[in-house]
C-alpha positions in Angstrom: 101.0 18.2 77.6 104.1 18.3 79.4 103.7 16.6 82.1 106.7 16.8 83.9 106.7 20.1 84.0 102.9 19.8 85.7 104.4 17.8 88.4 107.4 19.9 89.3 104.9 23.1 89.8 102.5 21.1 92.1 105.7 20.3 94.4 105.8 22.3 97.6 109.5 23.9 97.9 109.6 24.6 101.8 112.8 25.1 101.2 112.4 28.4 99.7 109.4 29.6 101.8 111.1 32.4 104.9 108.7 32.6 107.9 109.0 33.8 111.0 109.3 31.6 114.3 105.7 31.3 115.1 106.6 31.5 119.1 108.8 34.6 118.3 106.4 36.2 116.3 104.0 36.1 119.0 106.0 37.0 121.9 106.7 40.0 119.9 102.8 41.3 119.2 102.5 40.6 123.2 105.3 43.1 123.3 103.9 45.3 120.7 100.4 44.9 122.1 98.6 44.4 118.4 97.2 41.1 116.7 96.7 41.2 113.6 93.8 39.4 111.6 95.3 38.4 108.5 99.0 37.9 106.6 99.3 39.7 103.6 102.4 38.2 102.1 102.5 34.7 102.4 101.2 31.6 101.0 100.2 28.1 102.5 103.2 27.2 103.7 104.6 29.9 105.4 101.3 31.5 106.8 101.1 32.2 110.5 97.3 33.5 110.5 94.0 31.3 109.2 93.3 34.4 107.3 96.1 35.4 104.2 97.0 37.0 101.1 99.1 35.4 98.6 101.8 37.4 96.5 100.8 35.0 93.8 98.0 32.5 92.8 97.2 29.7 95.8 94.4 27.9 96.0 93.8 28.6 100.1 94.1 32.1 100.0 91.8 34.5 100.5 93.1 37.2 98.0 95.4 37.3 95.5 98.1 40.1 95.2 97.4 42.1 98.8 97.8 45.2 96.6 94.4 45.2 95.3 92.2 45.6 98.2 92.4 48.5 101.2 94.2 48.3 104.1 92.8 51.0 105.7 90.5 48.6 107.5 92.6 45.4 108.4 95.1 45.1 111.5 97.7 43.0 109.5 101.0 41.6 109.4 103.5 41.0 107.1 106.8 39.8 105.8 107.1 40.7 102.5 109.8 40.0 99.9 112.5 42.7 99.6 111.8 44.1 96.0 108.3 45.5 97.0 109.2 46.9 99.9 108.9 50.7 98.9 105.5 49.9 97.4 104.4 48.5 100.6 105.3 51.4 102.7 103.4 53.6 99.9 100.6 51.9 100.2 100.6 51.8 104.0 100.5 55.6 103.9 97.9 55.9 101.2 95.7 54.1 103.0 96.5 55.0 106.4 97.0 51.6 107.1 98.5 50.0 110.6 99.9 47.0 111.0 102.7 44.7 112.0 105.6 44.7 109.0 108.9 42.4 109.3 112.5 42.8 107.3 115.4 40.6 108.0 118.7 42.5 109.2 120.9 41.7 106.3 122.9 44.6 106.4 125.8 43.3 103.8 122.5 43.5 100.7 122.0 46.8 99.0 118.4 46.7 99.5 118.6 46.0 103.5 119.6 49.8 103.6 116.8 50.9 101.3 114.3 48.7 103.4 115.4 49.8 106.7 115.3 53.8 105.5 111.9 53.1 104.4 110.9 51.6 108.1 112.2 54.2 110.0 110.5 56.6 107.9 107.2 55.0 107.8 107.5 54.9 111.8 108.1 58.8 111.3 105.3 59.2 108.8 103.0 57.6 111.7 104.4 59.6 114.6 104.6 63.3 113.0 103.6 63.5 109.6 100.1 63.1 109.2 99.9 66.1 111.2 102.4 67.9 109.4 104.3 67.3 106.2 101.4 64.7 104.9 98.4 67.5 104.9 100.8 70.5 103.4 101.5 67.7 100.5 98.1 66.9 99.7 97.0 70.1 99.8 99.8 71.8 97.2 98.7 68.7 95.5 95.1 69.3 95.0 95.8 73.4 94.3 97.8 72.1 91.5 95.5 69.3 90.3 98.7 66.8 90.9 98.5 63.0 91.7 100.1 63.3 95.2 100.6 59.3 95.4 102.2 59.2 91.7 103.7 63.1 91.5 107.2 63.5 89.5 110.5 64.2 91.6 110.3 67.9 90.0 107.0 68.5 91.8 108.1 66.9 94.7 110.8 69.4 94.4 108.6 72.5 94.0 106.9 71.4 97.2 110.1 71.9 99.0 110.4 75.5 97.7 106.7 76.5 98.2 108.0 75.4 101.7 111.0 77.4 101.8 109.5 80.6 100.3 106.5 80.1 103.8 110.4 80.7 105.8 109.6 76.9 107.4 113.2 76.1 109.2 116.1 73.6 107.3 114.9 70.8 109.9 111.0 71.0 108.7 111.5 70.9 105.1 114.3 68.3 105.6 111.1 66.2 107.0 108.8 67.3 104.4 111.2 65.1 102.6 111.6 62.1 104.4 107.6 62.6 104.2 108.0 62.5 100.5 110.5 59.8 100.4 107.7 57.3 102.0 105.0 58.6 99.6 106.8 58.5 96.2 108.9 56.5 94.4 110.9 58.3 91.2 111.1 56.5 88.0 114.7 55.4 88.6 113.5 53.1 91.7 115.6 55.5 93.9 114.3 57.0 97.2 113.1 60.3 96.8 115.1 62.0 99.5 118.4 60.6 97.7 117.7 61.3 94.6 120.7 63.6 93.1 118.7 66.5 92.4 116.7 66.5 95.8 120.2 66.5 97.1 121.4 69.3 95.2 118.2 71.2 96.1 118.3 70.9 100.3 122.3 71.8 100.0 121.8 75.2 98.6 118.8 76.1 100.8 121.3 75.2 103.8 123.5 77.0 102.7 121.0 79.6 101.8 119.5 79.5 105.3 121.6 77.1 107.6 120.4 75.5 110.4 120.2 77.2 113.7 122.3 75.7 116.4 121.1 73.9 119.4 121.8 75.6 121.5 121.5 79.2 122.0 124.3 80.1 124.7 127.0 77.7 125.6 128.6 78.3 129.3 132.2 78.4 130.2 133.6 75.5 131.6 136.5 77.0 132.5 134.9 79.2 135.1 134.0 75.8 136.8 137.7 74.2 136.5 138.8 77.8 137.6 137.0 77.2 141.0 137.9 73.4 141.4 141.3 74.1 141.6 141.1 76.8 143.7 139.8 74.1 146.5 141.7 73.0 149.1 143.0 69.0 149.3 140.1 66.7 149.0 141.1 65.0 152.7 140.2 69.0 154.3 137.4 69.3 151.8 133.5 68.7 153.6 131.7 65.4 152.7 129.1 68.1 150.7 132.0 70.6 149.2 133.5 66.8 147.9 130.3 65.4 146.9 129.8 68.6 144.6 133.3 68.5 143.4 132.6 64.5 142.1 129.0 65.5 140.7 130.6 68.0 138.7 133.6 66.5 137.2 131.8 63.3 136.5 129.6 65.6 134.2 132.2 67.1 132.7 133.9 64.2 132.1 130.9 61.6 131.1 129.1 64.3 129.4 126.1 62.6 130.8 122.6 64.5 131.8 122.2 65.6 135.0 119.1 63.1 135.9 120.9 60.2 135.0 124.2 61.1 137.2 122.2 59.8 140.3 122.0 56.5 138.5 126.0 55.9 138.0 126.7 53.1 140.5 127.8 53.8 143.9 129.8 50.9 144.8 133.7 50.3 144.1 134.3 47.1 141.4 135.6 44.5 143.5 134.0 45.9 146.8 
């Protein structure tokens, strides 16, 4: 029996074990109005709820490997290492899960950007996509007898064109994709929506049938600047004709929307 080797694994390293500020953490579920019941990634060290799931085997946790049981049903948090973060955000949208999930901003490591795609997208996926992008997916899934939590990037693919054939806009399909990019992961580890084909797929239906612009009509400006310069000085100008005159340039200028001009301050720096 190798006994040293018995001891070392019975050591605690808290060394190694990230957490959270426990008075941070909690000033930010006041702020977010949600408490969760139970941490799914953590282990006896670093838990910050009674209730927790280890990644791996601890004798004081309530499960072992979150990833076996539902979510569905449990207000959780989480701060989970960096390599499963695409499966967690899977899972959260397989099981329609909500809860409370944590990356650090470490913006110089390759997998910050992949982890911070992901969270954006799974904030997307709770806003619009159930409603949207999620149902038309599971339902070319089912008419096709496909897996849609474990489809290939080639049926992913022919989802987008059954969507372009139905004449839905650039913008829609592009968020079919982001939908898909949250629910599947392709072999490769890559994120669906940049995986090269994908890619090569929503550039030639752009160009196809680009996106319409904005804005329908765009007004002259010039008719505006015509008329500003055809008033008089501003010392003969009226308090109201002068007042207009500001108003308008400071649009033009600021390019700011017209309910927010009435906020620019008032008073002169120094004054």
């Amino acid at each position: 029996m190798n006994v040293k080797a018995d001891m070392e694994s019975r050591k605690i390293n808290s060394g190694a074990e990230w957490m959270l500020n426990p008075t941070d953490l909690q000033k930010s579920l006041t702020q977010l109005q949600f408490t969760p019941v139970i941490d799914l990634f953590a282990s006896r060290i670093n838990k910050q709820f009674v209730r927790y799931a280890s990644f791996r085997p601890d004798p004081e946790a309530e499960i072992i490997d979150a990833f076996t049981i539902q979510w569905g049903n449990l207000k959780f948090y989480m701060f989970p290492p960096f390599s499963v973060v695409p499966a967690v955000l899977r899972k959260i949208v397989e099981d329609q899960a909500m809860g409370v999930c944590f990356l650090p901003d470490w913006s110089t490591r390759v997998c910050y950007s992949k982890g911070r795609h992901y969270g954006v997208l799974a904030r997307k996926y709770q806003e619009t996509i159930p409603h949207i992008s999620y149902y038309r997916w599971k339902q070319f899934c089912a008419e096709r007898n496909i897996n849609w939590s474990n489809a290939t990037v080639e049926q992913g693919i022919d989802f987008l064109a059954n969507l372009f054939e139905q004449k839905l806009s650039y913008s829609a399909i592009n968020t079919a994709r982001s939908a898909l990019s949250v629910m599947l992961t392709p072999k490769d580890g890559t994120s669906f929506g940049e995986n090269r084909l994908v890619c090569r797929f929503l550039k030639g239906e752009f160009e196809i049938k680009p996106a319409l612009p904005k804005y329908k009509k765009i007004w002259d400006v010039e008719q505006v600047l015509t008329y500003v310069r055809s008033l008089t000085l501003n010392s003969e100008l009226s308090l109201k004709q002068l007042s207009h005159k500001l108003v308008m340039l400071l649009a033009l200028l600021t390019g700011q929307r017209c309910q927010t001009i009435h906020k620019l301050m008032q008073e002169l720096p120094g004054k």
